[in-house]
C-alpha positions in Angstrom: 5.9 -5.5 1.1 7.7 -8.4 2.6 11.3 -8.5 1.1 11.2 -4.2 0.8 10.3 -0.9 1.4 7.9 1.8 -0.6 7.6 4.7 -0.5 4.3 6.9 -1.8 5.3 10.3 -0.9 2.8 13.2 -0.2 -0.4 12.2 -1.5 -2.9 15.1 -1.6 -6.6 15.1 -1.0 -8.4 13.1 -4.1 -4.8 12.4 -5.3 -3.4 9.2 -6.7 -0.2 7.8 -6.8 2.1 4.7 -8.4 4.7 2.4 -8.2 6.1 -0.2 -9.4 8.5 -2.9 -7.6 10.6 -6.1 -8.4 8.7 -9.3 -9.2 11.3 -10.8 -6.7 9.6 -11.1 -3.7 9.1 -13.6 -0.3 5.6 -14.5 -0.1 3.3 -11.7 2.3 1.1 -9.0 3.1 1.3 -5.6 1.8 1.4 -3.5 5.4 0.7 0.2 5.4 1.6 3.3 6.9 -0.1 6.5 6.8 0.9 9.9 8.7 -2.2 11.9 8.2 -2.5 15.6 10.4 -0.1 14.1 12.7 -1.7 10.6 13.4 -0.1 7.5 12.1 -2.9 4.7 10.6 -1.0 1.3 9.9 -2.2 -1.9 9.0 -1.8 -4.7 6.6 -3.8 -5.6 3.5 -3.9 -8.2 0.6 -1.4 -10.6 -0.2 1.6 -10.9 -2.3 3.7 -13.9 -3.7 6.7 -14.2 -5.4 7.0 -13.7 -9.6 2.9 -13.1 -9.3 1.9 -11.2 -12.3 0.1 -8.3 -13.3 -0.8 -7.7 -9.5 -2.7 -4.6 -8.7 -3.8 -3.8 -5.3 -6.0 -0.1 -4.4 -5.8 1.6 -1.0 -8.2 4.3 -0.3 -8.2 6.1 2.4 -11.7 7.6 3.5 -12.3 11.7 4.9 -12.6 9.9 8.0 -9.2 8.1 7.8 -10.7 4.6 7.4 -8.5 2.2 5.0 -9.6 -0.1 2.6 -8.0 -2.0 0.1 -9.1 -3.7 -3.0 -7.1 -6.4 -5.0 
C-alpha cells in the first residue's frame, strides 16, 4: 500500500486471508510480496486512493505461482 505496510501472514494452500487498513492513504498501487518454497514473487496490482470506499481487491496466487489480482 502506498502510505504502509501489511502484513498477511502464513497463508496455506486453498486458504484465505483479511485485512483491513486506514482509509487515510496517498494515492497508489497495491505492491506484493510473496515468499513461496523459498522463492520471492513481487509485483504490483490495482490502484488505491485516498478516503476511497468499500474497496476490495483479490490476489490469487496460482499452483504454478502466477499472480493475479482482481478489483
Amino acid at each position: 500500500m502506498p502510505k504502509s505496510n501489511l502484513n498477511f501472514g502464513s497463508i496455506e494452500l486453498e486458504q484465505a486471508n483479511t485485512i483491513y487498513y486506514s482509509l487515510s492513504q496517498n494515492d497508489g498501487s497495491y505492491n506484493y510480496s510473496f515468499n513461496i518454497d523459498g522463492k520471492l514473487i513481487t509485483g504490483a496490482c490495482g490502484y488505491l486512493t485516498n478516503n476511497e470506499l468499500n474497496k476490495r481487491l483479490v490476489i490469487i496466487v496460482s499452483k504454478r505461482n502466477l499472480v493475479g489480482c482482481n478489483q
